[in-house]
C-alpha positions, 0 to 999 in steps of 0.5 A: 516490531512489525508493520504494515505500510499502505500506500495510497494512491491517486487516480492519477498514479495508477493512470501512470502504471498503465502509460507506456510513457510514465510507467517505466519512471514510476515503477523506477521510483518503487523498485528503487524503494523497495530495494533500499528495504530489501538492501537494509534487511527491514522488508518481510513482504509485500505486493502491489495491489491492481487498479481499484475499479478492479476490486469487489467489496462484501457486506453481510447485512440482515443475514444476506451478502451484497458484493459490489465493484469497485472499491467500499471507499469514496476518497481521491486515494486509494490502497495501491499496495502494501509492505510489512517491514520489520523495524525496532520502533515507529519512529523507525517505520515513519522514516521508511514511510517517508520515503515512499513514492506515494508519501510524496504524492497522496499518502502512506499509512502505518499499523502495527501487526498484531502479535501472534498470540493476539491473531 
């Protein structure tokens, strides 16, 4: 069965990306994850997302679209990417899960993909 990992970022995990310091370490820590998914054949795809205050949020309301920067969501995390990984139950992709960077720091959320014939 398919699923969807969102890993949830503070702003202090992105502010780690763009520190010429702390980025090299950080982006360590996710290569490394995401090989171990790679290495164990349970990726299918994903990506890492940009900064959120690079995002832009549509709504349609009485007929007329508001665009707006920045993200919708007022939270301390936001989504920082992204992997569908292709395992035999949940208790299989909590364990993945678990073993995000971001787990360890703000967190990492699991939906099952839609079957096809429901997309």
């Amino acid at each position: 069965m398919e699923y969807m990992l969102f890993f949830n970022e503070t702003a202090e995990a992105f502010a780690r990306r763009a520190d010429p310091v702390k980025a090299g370490p950080h982006m360590a820590a996710w290569g490394a994850y995401i090989g171990a998914m790679v290495q164990a054949g349970v990726m299918k795809s994903g990506n890492g997302l940009l900064a959120p205050e690079t995002a832009t949020t549509v709504r349609l309301r009485g007929g007329a679209t508001q665009v707006q920067d920045g993200p919708h969501a007022d939270s301390k995390e936001q989504l920082g990417g992204y992997a569908v990984i292709d395992v035999p139950s949940l208790d299989v992709a909590l364990e993945w899960a678990a073993r995000s960077p971001s787990s360890a720091y703000a967190s990492t959320e699991i939906r099952p993909v839609m079957p096809p014939m429901a997309r």
